[in-house]
C-alpha positions in Angstrom: -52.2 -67.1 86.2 -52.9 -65.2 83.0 -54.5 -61.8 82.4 -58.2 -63.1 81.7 -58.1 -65.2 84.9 -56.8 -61.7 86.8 -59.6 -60.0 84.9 -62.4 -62.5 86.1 -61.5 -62.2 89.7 -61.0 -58.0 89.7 -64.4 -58.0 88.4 -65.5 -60.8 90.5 -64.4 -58.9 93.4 -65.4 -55.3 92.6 -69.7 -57.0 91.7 -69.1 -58.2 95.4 -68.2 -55.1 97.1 -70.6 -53.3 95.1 -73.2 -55.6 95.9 -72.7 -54.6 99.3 -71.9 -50.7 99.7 -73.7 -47.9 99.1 -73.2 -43.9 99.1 -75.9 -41.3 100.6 -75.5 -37.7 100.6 -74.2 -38.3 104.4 -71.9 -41.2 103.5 -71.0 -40.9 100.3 -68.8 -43.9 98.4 -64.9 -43.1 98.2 -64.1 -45.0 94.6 -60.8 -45.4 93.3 -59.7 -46.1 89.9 -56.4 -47.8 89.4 -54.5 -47.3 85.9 -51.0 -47.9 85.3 -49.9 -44.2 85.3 -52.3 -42.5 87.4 -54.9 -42.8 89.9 -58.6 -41.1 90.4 -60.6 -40.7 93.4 -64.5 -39.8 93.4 -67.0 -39.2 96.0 -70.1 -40.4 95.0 -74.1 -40.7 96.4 -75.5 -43.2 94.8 -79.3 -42.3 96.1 -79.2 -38.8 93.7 -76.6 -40.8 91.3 -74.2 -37.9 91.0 -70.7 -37.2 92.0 -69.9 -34.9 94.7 -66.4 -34.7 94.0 -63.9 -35.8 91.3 -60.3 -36.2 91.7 -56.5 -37.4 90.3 -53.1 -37.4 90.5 -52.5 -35.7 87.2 -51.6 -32.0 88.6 -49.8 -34.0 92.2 -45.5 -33.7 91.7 -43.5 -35.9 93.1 -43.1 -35.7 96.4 -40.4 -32.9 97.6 -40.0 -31.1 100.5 -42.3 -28.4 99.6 -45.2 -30.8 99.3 -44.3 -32.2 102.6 -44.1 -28.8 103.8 -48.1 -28.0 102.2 -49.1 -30.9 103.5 -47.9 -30.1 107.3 -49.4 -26.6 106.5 -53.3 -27.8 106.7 -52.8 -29.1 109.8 -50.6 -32.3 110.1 -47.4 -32.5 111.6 -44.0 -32.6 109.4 -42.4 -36.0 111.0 -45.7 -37.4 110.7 -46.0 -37.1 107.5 -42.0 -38.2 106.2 -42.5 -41.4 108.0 -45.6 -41.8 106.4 -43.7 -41.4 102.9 -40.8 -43.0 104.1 -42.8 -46.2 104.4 -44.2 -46.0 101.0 -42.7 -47.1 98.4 -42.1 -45.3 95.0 -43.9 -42.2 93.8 -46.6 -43.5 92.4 -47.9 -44.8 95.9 -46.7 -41.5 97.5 -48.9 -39.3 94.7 -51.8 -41.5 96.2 -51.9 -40.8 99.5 -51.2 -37.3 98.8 -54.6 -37.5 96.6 -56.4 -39.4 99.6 -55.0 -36.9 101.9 -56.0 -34.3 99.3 -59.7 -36.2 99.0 -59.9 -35.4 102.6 -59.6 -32.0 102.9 -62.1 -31.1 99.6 -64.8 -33.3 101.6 -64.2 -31.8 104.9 -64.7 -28.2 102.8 -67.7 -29.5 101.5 -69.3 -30.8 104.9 -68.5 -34.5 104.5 -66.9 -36.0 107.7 -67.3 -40.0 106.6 -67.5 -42.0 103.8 -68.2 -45.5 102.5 -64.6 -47.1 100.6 -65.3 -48.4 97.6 -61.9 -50.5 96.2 -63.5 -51.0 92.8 -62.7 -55.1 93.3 -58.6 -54.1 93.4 -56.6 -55.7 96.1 -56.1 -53.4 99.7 -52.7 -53.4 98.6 -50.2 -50.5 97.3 -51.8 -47.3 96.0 -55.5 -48.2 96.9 -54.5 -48.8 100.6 -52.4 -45.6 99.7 -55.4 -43.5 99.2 -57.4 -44.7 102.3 -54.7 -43.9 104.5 -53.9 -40.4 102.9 -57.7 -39.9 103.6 -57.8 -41.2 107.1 -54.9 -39.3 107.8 -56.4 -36.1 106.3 -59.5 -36.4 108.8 -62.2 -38.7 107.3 -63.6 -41.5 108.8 -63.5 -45.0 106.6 
């Protein structure tokens, strides 16, 4: 398969989830954006066309055992969260569900208890599944 033929189906994929979900002020749309380096995360309501919140993994460290530690401090327990990481696979998966996690908590401050996930037409695979287990894990509802 060759990179236009990858191209055609992301973009295939992300025009049919689009089609499908939308974001409201009570629901807003959790989008990631996948590059090679980093990841983003945005909270948007697609009714007002505005985003709520705006996110990425530039200021997130590697994981270390303070991070675990900050992590277990808002609320989620320690083992919990190493088997979590354990699981995952190289930083850059482990910086996204620290950002989904992160997500999480910044919605919860602002009031927002579910949103709508919004893949952006990449596979639930890797750092996008990631992110929506960091935010399921940090208390919102997929």
């Amino acid at each position: 398969m060759d990179i236009k033929e990858k191209k055609q189906k992301k973009e295939r994929r992300h025009r049919r989830v689009r089609a499908k979900i939308k974001g409201t002020a009570e629901r807003p749309r959790l989008c990631v954006f996948r590059s090679h380096r980093h990841i983003y995360v945005q909270l948007i309501d697609d009714e007002k066309g505005e985003t709520l919140l705006s996110l990425s993994d530039f200021k997130l460290k590697t994981p270390t055992a303070k991070a675990v530690s900050e992590i277990s401090d808002q609320g989620q327990k320690t083992e919990e969260i190493k088997r979590k990481q354990e699981k995952l696979a190289g930083a850059k998966t482990i910086k996204a569900f620290q950002l989904g996690f992160l997500a999480a908590a910044e919605a919860l401050k602002k009031g927002i208890k579910s949103v709508v996930f919004d893949k952006s037409g990449y596979k639930y695979h890797g750092r996008v599944k990631a992110v929506a287990e960091g935010a399921r894990k940090g208390g919102l509802k997929l």
